[in-house]
C-alpha positions as CSV (number, residue, x, y, z in Angstrom):
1,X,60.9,104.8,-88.6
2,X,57.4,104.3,-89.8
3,X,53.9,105.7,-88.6
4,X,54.1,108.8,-87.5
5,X,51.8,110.6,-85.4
6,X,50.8,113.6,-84.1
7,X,50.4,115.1,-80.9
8,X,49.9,118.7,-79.1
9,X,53.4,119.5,-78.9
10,X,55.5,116.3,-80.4
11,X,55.3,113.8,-82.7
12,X,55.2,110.3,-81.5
13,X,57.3,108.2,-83.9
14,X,57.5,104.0,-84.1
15,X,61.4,103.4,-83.8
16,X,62.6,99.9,-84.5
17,X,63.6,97.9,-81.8
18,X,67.2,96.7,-82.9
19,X,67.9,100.7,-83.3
20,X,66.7,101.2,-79.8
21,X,69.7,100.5,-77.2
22,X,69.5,100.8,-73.5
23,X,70.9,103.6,-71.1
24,X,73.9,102.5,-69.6
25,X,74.0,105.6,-67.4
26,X,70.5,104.9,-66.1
27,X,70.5,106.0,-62.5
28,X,68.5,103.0,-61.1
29,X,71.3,100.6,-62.0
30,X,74.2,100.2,-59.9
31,X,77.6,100.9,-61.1
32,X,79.1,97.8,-62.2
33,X,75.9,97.1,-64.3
34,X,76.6,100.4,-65.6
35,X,79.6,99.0,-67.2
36,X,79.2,96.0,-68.5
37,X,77.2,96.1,-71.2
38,X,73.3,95.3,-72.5
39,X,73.2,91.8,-71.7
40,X,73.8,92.7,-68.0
41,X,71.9,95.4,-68.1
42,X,68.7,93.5,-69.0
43,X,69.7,90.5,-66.6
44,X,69.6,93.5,-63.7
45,X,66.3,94.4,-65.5
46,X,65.1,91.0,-64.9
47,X,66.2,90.5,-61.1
48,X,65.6,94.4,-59.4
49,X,63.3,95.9,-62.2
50,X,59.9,93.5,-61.6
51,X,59.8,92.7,-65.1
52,X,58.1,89.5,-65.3
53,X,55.0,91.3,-64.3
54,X,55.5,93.8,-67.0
55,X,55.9,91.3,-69.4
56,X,52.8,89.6,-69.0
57,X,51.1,92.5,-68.6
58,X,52.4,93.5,-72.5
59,X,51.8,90.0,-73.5
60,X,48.3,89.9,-72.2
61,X,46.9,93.6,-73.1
62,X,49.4,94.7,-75.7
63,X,51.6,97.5,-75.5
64,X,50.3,100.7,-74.0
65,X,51.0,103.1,-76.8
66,X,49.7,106.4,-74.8
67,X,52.8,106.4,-72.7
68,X,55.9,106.6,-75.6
69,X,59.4,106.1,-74.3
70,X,61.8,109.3,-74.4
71,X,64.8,108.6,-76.5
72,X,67.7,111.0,-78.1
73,X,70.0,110.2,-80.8
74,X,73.2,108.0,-79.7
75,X,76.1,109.8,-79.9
76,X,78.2,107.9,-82.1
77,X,76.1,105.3,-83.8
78,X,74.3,106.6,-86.8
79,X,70.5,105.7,-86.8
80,X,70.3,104.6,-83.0
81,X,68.4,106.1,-80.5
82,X,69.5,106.1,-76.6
83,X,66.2,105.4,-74.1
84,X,66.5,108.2,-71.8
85,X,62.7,107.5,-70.3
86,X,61.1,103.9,-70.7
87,X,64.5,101.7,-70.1
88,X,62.2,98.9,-68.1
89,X,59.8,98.9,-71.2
90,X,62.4,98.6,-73.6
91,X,64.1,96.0,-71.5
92,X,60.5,94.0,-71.5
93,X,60.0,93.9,-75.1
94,X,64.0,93.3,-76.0
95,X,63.4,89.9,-73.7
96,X,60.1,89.0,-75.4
97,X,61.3,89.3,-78.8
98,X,64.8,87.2,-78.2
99,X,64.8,85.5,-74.6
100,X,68.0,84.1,-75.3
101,X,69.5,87.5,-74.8
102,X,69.1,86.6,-70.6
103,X,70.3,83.9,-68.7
104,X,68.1,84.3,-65.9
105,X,64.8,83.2,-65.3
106,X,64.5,80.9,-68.5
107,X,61.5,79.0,-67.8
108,X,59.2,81.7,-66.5
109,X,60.1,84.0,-69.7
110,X,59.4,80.8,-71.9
111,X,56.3,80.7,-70.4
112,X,55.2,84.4,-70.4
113,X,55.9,84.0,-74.2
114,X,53.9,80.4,-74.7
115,X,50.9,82.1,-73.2
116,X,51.1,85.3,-75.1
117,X,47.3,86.8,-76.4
118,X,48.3,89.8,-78.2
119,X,51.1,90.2,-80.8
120,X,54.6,91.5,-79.3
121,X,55.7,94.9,-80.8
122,X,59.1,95.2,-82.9
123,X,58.8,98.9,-82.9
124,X,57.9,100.7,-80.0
125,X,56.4,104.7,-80.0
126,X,59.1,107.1,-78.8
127,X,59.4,111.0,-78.6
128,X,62.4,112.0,-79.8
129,X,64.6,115.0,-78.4
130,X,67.7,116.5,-79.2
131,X,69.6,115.6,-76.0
132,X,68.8,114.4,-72.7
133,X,69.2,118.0,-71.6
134,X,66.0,118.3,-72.7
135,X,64.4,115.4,-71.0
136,X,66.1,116.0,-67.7
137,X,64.1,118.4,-66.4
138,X,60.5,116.3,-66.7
139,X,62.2,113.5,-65.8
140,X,63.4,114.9,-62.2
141,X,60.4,115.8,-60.9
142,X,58.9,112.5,-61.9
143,X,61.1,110.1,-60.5
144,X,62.0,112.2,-57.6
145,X,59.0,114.1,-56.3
146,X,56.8,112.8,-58.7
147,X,54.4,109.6,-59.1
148,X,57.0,107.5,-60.4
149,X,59.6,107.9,-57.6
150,X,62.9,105.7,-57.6
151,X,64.8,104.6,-54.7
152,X,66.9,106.8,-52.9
153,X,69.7,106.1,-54.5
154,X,68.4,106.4,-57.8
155,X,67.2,109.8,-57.0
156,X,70.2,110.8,-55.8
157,X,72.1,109.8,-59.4
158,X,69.6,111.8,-61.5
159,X,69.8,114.4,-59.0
160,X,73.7,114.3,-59.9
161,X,73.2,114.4,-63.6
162,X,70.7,117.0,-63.2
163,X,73.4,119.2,-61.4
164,X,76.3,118.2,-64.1
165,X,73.8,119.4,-66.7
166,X,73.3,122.9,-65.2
167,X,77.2,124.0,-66.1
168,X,76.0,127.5,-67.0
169,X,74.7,128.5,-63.7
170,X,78.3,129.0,-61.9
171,X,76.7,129.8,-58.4
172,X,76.2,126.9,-56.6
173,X,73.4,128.3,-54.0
174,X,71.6,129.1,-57.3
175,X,72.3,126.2,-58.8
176,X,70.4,124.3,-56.3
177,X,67.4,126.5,-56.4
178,X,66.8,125.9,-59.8
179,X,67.0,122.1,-59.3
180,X,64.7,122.8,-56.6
181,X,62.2,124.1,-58.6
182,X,62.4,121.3,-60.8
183,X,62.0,118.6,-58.9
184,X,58.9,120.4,-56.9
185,X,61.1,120.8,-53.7
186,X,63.3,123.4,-51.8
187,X,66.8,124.2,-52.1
188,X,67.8,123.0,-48.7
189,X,66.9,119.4,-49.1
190,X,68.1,119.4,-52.9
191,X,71.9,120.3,-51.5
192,X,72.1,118.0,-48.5
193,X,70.8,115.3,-51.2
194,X,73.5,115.7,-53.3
195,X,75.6,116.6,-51.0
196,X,75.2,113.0,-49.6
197,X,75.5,111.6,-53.1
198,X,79.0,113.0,-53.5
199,X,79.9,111.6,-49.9
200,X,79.1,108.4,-51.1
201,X,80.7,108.9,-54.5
202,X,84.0,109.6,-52.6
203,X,83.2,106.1,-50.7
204,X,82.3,104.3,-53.8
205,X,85.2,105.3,-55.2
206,X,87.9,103.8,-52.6
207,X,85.5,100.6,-52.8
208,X,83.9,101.8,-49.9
209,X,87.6,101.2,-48.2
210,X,87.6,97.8,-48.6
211,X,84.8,96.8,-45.4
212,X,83.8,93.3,-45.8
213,X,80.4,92.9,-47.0
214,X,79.6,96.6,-48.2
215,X,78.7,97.5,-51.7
216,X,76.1,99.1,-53.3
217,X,73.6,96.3,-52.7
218,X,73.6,95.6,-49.6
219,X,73.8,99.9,-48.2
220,X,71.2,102.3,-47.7
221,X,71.3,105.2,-49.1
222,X,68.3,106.8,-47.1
223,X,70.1,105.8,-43.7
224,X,73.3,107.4,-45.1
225,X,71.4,110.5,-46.0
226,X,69.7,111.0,-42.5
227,X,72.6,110.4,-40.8
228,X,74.6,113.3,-42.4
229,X,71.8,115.5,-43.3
230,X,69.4,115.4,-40.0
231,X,72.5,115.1,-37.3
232,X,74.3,117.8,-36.6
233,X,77.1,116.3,-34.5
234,X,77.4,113.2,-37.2
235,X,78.1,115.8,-40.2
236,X,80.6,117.4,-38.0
237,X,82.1,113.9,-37.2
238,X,83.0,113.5,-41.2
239,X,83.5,117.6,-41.0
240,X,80.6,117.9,-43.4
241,X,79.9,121.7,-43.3
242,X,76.8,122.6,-45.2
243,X,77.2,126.3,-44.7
244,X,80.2,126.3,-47.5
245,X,79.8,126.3,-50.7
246,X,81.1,123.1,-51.7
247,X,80.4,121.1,-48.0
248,X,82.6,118.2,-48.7
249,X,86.0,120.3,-49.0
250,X,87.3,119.4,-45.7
251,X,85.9,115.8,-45.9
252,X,87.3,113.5,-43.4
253,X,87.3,110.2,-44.6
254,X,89.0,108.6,-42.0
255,X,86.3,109.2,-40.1
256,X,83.8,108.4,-42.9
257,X,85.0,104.9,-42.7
258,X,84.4,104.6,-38.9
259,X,80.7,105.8,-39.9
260,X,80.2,103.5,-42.9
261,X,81.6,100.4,-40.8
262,X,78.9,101.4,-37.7
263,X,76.0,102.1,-40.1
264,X,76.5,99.0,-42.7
265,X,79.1,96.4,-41.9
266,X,77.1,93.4,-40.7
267,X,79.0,90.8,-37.7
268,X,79.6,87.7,-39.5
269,X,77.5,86.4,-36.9
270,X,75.2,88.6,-35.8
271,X,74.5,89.3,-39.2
272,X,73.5,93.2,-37.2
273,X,75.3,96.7,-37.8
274,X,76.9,98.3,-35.0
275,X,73.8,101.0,-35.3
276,X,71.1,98.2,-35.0
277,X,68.0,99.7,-35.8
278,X,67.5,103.2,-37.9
279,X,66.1,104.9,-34.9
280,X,69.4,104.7,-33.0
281,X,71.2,107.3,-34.7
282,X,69.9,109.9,-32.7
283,X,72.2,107.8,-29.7
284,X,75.1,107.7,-31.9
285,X,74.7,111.3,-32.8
286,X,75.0,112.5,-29.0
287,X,77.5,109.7,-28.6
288,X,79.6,112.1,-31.3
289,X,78.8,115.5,-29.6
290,X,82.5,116.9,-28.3
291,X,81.3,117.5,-24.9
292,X,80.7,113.6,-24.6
293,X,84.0,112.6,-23.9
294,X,83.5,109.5,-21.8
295,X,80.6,108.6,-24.3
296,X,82.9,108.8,-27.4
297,X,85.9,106.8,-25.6
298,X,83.7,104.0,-24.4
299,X,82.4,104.1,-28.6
300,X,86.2,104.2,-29.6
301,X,86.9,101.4,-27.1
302,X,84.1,99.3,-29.1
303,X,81.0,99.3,-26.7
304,X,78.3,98.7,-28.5
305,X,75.9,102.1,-29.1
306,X,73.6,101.4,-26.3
307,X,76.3,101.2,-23.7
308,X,78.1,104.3,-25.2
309,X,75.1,106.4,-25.1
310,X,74.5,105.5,-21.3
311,X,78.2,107.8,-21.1
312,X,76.3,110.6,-22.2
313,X,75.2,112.2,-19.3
314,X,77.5,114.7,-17.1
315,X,79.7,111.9,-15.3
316,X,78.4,113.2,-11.5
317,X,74.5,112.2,-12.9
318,X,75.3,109.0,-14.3
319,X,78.0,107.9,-11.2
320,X,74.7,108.7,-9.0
321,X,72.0,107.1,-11.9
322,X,74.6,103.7,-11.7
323,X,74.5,103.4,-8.0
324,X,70.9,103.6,-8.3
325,X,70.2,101.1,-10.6
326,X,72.5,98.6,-9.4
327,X,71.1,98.9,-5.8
328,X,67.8,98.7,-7.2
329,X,69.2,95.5,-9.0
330,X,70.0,94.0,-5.8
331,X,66.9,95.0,-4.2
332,X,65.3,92.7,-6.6
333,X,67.5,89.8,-6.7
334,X,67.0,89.8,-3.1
335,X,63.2,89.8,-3.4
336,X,63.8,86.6,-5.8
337,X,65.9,84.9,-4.0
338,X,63.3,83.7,-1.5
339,X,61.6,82.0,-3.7
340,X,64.5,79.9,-5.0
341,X,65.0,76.5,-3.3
342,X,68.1,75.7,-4.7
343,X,70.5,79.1,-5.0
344,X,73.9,78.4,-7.1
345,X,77.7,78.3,-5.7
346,X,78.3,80.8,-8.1
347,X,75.6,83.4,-7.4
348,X,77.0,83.1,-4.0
349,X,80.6,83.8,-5.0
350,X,79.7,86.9,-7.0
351,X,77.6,88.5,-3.9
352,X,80.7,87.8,-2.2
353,X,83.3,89.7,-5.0
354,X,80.3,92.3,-4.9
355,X,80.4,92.5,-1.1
356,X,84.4,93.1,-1.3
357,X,84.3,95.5,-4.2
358,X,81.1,98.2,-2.8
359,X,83.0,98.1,1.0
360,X,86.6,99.2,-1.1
361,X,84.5,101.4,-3.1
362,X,82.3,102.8,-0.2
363,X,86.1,103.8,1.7
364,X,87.3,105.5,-1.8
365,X,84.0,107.4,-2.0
366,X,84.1,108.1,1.8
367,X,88.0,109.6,1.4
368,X,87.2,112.2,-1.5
369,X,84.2,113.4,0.3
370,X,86.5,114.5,3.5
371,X,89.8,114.1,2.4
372,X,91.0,115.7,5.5
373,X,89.9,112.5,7.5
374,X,92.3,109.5,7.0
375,X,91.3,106.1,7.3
376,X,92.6,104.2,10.4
């Protein structure tokens, strides 16, 4: 470590790059990245984490040395530093120093480099802490409130080792007021965002029970977390009960499959979720409510959510809504029909089946409504 300088309340000190290594438990990376090591961390850099644009950007104007990266010592390795805050930086520079390191993206990288106008740093300026305890609590406003917000899921993880870090508070209510306060938000939201992290731990976990298609990539986290955290009849559906103290205890996740299969598994050939669009969960949410019982069988029969939903309403409004409509139907076809010089066999045949059907119907209608007359 070499140049040190001094600031208001730390000192900023230039760390070598080889003693700098990567965070393998950075939220923003998904688990089986996680895993696997530095190469395939900065290979997930180079895809998700925009840094091509970085890299120019440091290659063109030089490192920005007001903003140092946040680092702690590693744990086991003697003279290494873990980046806690900066890991996209780091990742930038590590790449521009050895591009052989990736195996993605070769030619653009070779590039960048070619057309480099300022030197490219082999020691970067770091603050050093103790432990990431110490970081944890700037970092969680930042990326989660702050200006530099992550995805969802991303907040949701630091959220989660924001939480594991607060062991000494033993009450849980409490626990999530102080995470409230540190992330500039209120308790409330803070437990039903974790709450809906550990829900899709436990699905992460069972490899998200095996659905086709599902993983990490390819779910939303944010449609996850309104689903169980803005609908009260969905929560109930995976017996989510935020009023406990731990609201996953009686987790159903028998259930939570059902959900994850309707909110992310795509048809092979639609290539659409059962759900469709965002904005139908309030349909599947009512299709859910207990006193829908015709709604939820026709969902459990696999009706799609729109048809479900129309089941919603007390069966003696929608018997009389469905004779309506399909009167008004006819009414229509009928006003059509003059204007068709050619009408088809088959449209024909059907009028005829629908003819047959509404007089049989008409006489079963007619018989409950004076059951004391008999038909002769």
């Amino acid at each position: 470590m070499i140049n040190i300088i001094t600031e208001e309340t730390k000192t900023i000190q230039h760390i070598k790059l080889s003693d700098i290594l990567l965070d393998n438990t950075n939220p923003r990376l998904t688990k089986s990245v996680q895993d696997s090591g530095e190469h395939a961390i900065l290979n997930w850099m180079l895809t998700n984490g925009s840094l091509l644009e970085l890299m120019v950007s440091i290659t063109e104007n030089g490192y920005f040395e007001g903003e140092p990266i946040l680092v702690i010592p590693h744990g086991s390795l003697k003279g290494k530093y873990t980046v806690v805050e900066g890991n996209r930086r780091v990742s930038a520079v590590k790449i521009l120093n050895n591009p052989e390191i990736v195996n993605k993206k070769e030619n653009s990288i070779a590039e960048i480099i070619s057309q480099a106008k300022t030197k490219i740093p082999t020691e970067l300026p770091a603050l050093l802490f103790n432990k990431e305890a110490e970081i944890l609590d700037y970092l969680g406003y930042r990326h989660i409130t702050g200006v530099k917000q992550w995805s969802p899921l991303a907040k949701a993880r630091y959220l989660d080792k924001l939480y594991k870090s607060r062991k000494e508070i033993k009450d849980i209510d409490e626990k999530y007021r102080v995470l409230a306060n540190i992330i500039g938000s209120k308790g409330y939201y803070t437990k039903r965002m974790h709450t809906t992290y550990r829900v899709y731990e436990r699905a992460e976990v069972a490899n998200f029970y095996d659905i086709p298609g599902i993983s990490e990539e390819t779910i939303e986290f944010s449609n996850l977390n309104d689903a169980l955290t803005k609908f009260s009849f969905i929560s109930a559906y995976v017996r989510l009960d935020f009023e406990k103290k731990d609201p996953i205890i009686s987790l159903d996740e028998t259930n939570l499959k059902e959900l994850f299969k309707c909110l992310f598994y795509r048809h092979p050939e639609t290539h659409k979720t059962r759900l469709g669009e965002v904005r139908n969960l309030p349909k599947l949410n009512a299709i859910l409510n207990p006193e829908n019982i015709y709604a939820y069988r026709e969902y459990l029969s696999g009706s799609s959510i729109e048809k479900a939903f129309t089941y919603t309403d007390e069966p003696n409004i929608l018997f009389s809504k469905s004779i309506t409509e399909a009167y008004q139907r006819l009414q229509i076809a009928q006003e059509l029909f003059y204007s068709i010089e050619n009408p088809k066999q088959e449209d024909a045949d059907t009028l005829k089946m629908i003819n047959a059907f509404s007089y049989d119907f008409y006489t079963s209608v007619s018989n409950k409504l004076n059951p004391a007359v008999k038909k002769i």
